[in-house]
C-alpha positions in Angstrom: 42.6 0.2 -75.4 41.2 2.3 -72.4 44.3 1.1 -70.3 46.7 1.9 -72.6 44.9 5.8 -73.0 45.2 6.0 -69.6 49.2 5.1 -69.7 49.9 7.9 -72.3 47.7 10.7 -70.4 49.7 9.6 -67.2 53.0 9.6 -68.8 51.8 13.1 -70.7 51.1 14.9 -67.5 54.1 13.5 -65.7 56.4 15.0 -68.6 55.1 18.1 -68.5 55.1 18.9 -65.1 58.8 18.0 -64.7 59.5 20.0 -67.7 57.9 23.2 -66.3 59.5 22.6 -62.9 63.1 23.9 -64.4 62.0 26.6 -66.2 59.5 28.1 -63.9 62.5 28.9 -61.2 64.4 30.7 -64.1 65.0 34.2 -62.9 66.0 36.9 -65.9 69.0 39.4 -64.1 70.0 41.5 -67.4 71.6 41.2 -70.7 75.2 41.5 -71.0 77.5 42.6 -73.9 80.2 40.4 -73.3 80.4 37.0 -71.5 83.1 38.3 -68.9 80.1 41.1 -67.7 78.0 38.3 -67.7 80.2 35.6 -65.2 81.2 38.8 -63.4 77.6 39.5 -62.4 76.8 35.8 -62.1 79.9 35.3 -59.4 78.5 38.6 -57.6 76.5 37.9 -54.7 74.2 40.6 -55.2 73.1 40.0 -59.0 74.0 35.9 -59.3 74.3 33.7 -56.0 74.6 30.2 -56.1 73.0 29.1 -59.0 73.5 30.9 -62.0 73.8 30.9 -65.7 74.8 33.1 -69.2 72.7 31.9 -72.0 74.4 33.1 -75.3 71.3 35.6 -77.4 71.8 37.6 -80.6 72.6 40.6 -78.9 75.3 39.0 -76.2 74.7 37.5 -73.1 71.6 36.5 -70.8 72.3 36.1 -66.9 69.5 33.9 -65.3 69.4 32.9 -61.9 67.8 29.2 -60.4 
């Protein structure tokens, strides 16, 4: 019983650390009115850079940078 505790806490901690990992490098740039300001910013090396992405919200368009 004590080895299989141990198995779950192990398996517990290791899914939440690589689930914070991703999230955790999530940078918020701005929120966007349409998804063609969004790319456009995203593609721009000043506001986006390599990594980038527009998350669809209520009121139009997140851009996040990793």
């Amino acid at each position: 019983m004590k080895l299989e505790t141990a198995i779950v806490a192990g398996m517990f901690a290791l899914g939440a650390v690589a689930a914070s990992t991703g999230v955790a490098n999530a940078v918020f740039i701005g929120n966007y009115a349409t998804y063609e300001g969004c790319v456009a910013d995203g593609n721009s090396p000043l506001t986006g850079g390599t990594q980038w992405e527009c998350v669809p919200v209520g009121d139009g368009w997140d851009l996040h940078t990793y």
